[in-house]
C-alpha positions as a Markdown table, in Angstrom:
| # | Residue | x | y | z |
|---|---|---|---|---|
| 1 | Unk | 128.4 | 40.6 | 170.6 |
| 2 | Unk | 127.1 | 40.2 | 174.2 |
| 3 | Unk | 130.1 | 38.9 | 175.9 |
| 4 | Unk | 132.5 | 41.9 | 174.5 |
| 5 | Unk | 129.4 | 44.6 | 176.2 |
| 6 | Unk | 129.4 | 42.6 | 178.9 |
| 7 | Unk | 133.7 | 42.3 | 179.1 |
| 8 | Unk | 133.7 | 46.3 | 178.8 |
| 9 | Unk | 131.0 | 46.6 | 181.5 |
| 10 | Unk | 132.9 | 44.2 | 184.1 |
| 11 | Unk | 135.8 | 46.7 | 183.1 |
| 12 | Unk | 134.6 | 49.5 | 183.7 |
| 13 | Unk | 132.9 | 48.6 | 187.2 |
| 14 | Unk | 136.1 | 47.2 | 188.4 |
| 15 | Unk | 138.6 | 50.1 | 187.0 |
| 16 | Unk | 135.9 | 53.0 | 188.7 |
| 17 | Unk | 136.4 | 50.1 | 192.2 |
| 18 | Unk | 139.7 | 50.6 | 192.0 |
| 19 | Unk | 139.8 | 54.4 | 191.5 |
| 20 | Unk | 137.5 | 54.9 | 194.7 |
| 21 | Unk | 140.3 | 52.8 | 197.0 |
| 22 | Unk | 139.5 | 48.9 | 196.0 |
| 23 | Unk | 142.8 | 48.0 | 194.8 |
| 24 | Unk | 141.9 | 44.6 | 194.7 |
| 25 | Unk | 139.5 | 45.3 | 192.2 |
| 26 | Unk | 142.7 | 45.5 | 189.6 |
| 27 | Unk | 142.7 | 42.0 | 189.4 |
| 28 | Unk | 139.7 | 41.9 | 187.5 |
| 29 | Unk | 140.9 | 44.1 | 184.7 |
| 30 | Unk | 144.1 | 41.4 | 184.4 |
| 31 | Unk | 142.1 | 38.8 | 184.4 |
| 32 | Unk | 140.0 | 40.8 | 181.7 |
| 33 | Unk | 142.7 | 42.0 | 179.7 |
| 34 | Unk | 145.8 | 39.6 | 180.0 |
| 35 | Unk | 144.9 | 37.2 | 177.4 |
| 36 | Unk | 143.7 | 40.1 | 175.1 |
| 37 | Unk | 147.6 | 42.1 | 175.7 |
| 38 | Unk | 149.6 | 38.3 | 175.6 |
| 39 | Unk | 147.8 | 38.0 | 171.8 |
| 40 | Unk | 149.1 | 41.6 | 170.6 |
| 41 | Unk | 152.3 | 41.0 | 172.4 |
| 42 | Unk | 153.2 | 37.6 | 170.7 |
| 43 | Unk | 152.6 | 39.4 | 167.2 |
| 44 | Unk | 155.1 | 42.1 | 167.9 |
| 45 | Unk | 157.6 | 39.5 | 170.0 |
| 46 | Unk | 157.4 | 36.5 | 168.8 |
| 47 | Unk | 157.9 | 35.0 | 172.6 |
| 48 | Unk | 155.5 | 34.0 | 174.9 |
| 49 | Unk | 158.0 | 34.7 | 178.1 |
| 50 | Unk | 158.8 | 38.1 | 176.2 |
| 51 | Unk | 155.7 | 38.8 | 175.5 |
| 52 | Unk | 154.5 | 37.7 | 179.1 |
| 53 | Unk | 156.8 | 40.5 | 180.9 |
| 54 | Unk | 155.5 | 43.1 | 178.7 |
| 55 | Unk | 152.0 | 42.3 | 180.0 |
| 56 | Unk | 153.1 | 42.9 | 183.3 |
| 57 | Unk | 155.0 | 45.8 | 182.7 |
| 58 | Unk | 152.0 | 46.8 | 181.2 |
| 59 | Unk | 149.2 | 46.1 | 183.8 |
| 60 | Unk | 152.0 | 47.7 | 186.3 |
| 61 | Unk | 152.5 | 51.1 | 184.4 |
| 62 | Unk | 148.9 | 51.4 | 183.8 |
| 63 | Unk | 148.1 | 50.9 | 187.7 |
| 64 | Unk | 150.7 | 52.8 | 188.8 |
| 65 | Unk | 149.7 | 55.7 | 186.4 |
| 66 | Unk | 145.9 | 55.2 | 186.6 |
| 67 | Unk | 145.5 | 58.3 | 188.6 |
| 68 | Unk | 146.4 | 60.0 | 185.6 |
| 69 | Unk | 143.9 | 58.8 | 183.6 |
| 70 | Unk | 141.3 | 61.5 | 183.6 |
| 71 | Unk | 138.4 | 58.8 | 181.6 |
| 72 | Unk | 138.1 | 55.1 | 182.5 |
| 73 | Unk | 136.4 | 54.8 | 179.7 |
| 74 | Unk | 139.6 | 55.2 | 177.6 |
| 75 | Unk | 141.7 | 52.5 | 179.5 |
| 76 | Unk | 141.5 | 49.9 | 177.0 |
| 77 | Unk | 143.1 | 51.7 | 174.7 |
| 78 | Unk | 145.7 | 53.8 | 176.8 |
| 79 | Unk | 146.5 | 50.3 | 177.7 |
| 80 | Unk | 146.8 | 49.0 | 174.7 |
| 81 | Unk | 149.2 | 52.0 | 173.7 |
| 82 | Unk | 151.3 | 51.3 | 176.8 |
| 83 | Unk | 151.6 | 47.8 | 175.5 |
| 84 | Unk | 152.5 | 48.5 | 172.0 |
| 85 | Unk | 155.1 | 51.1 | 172.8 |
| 86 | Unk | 156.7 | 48.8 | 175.6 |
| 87 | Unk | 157.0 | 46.4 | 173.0 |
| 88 | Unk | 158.6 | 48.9 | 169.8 |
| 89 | Unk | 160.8 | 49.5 | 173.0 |
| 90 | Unk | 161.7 | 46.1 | 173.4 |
| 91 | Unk | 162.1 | 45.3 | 169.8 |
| 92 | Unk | 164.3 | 48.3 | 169.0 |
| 93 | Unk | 166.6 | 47.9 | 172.1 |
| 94 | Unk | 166.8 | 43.9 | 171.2 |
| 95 | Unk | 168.2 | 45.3 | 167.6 |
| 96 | Unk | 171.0 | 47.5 | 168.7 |
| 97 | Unk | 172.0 | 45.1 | 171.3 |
| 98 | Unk | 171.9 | 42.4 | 168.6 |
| 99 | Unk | 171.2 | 40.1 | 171.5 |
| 100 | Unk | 170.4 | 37.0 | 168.4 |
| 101 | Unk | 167.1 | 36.3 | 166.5 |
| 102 | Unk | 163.7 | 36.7 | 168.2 |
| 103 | Unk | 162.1 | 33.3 | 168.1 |
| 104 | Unk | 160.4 | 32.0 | 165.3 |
| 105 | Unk | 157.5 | 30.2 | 166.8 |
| 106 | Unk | 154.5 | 32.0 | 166.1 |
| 107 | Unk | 151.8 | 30.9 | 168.5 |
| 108 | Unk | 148.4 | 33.0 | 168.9 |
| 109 | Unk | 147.7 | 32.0 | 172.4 |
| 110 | Unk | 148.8 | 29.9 | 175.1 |
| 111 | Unk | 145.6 | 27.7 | 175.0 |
| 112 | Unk | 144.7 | 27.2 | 171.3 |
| 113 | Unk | 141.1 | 27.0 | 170.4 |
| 114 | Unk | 140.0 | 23.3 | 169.6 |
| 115 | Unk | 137.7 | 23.5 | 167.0 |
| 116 | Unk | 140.0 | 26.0 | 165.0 |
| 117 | Unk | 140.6 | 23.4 | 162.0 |
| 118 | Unk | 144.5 | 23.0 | 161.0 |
| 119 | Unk | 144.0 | 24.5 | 157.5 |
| 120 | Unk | 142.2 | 27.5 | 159.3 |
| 121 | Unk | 146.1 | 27.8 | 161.9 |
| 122 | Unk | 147.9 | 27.8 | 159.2 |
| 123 | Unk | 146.2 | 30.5 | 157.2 |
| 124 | Unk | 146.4 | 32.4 | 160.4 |
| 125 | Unk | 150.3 | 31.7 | 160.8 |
| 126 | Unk | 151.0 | 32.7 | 157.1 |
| 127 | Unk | 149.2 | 35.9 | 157.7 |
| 128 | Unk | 151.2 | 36.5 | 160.8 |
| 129 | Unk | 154.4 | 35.6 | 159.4 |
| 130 | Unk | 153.4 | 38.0 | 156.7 |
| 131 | Unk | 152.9 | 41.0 | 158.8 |
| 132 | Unk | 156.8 | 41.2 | 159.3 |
| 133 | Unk | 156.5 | 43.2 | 155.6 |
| 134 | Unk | 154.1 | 46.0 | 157.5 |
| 135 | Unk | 155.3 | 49.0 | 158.7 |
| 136 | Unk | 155.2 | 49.2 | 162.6 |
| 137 | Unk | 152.5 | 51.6 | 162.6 |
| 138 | Unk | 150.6 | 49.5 | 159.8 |
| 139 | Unk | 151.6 | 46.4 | 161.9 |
| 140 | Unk | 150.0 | 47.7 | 165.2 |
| 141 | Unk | 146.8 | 49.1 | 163.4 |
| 142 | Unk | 146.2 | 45.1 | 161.8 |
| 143 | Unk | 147.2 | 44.1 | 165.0 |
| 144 | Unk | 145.0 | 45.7 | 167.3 |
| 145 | Unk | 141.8 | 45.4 | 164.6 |
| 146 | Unk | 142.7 | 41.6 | 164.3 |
| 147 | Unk | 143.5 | 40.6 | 168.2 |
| 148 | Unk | 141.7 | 43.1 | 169.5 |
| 149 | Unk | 137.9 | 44.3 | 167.7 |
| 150 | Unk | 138.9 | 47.7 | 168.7 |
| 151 | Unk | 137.1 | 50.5 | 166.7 |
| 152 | Unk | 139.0 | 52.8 | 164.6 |
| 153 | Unk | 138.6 | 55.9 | 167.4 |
| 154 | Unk | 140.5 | 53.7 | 170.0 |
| 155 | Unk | 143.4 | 51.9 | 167.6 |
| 156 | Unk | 143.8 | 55.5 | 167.2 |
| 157 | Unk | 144.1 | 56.7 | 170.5 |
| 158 | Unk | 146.4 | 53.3 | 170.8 |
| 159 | Unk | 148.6 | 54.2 | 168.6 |
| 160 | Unk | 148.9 | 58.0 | 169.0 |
| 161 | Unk | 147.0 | 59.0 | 165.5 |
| 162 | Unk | 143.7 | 60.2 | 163.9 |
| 163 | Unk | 141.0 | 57.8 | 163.6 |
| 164 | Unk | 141.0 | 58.6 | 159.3 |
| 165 | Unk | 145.0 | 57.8 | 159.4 |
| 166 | Unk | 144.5 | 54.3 | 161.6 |
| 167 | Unk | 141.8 | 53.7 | 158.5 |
| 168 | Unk | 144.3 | 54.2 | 156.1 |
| 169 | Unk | 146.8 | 52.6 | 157.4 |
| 170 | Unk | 144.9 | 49.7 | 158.5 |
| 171 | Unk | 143.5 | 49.6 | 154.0 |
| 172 | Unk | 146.9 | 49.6 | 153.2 |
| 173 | Unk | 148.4 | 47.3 | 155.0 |
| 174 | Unk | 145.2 | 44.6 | 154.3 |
| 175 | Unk | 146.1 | 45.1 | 150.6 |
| 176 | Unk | 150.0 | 44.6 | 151.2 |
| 177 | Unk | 149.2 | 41.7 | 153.3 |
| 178 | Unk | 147.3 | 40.3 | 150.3 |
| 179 | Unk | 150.2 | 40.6 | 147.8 |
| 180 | Unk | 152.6 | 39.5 | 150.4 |
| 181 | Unk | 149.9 | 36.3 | 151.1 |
| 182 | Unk | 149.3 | 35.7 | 147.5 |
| 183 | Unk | 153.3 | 35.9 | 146.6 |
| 184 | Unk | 153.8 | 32.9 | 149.5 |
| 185 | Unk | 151.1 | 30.8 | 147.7 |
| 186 | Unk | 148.3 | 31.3 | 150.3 |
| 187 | Unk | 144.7 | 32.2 | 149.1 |
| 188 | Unk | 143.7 | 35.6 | 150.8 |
């Protein structure tokens, strides 16, 4: 996987460029790391402009806090976590406020890949519609594996547990899914 090495290397050059002064050099990590958040957002949100703000939000509190950070190497996931926790946030402060449904339109992505076949999007929306059953923690474990190819070690770090409970978790929720898939008449 050539392009992910080569994503992670771009990242890493332009988040040590920012730390020595080059502030410009953020823009690179959005660019590198926008569509990425957007796709984890939308599974928790449901919204594209929902999910959109909380990518900002997100970039922002990680730049602002950056300083912080004592490893680059563990951005991706401390971003990640920033991300997922803006969003249970959101999603618990929409629910008391009862501010009406979150919208039902389940999109991956703004720009949809073309040779993904229809039978294919609608697997992939049933299985999405199905993680509504999860747990949030098992929810941001699939979610993160799914959108994101990140190892075990960093959903963990993401989500604030060990490595063996994002494992467990993450075999848990694959086998709810698959009753939950199987009940709505979808192969799994």
């Amino acid at each position: 996987m050539q392009a992910k090495s080569t994503d992670d290397e771009a990242l890493l050059a332009a988040l040590r460029q920012v730390r020595d002064g080059h502030i410009q050099a953020y823009g690179r990590v959005v660019e590198l790391l926008q569509r990425p958040l957007f796709r984890v957002l939308m599974r928790y949100l449901h919204n594209a402009e929902d999910a959109m703000d909380l990518v900002q939000q997100s970039l922002l509190r990680a730049f602002e806090e950056l300083p912080k950070l004592q490893r680059v190497e563990a951005f991706r996931p401390w971003l990640f976590r920033i991300a997922t926790n803006l969003a249970l946030s959101s999603l618990r402060q929409a629910s008391r406020h009862a501010q009406g449904e979150l919208d039902a339109e389940r999109h991956a992505s703004p720009s949809p890949n073309a040779e993904q076949t229809l039978s294919q999007a609608q697997e992939r929306e049933a299985l999405y519609a199905a993680l509504d059953v999860l747990s949030p923690s098992q929810r941001a474990v699939v979610v993160l594996r799914l959108e994101t190819e990140l190892g075990y070690a960093e959903i963990a770090e993401s989500v604030g547990s060990t490595e063996n409970a994002a494992r467990v978790h993450f075999h848990n929720a694959v086998r709810r899914l698959r009753d939950e898939l199987r009940d709505r008449g979808v192969s799994a």
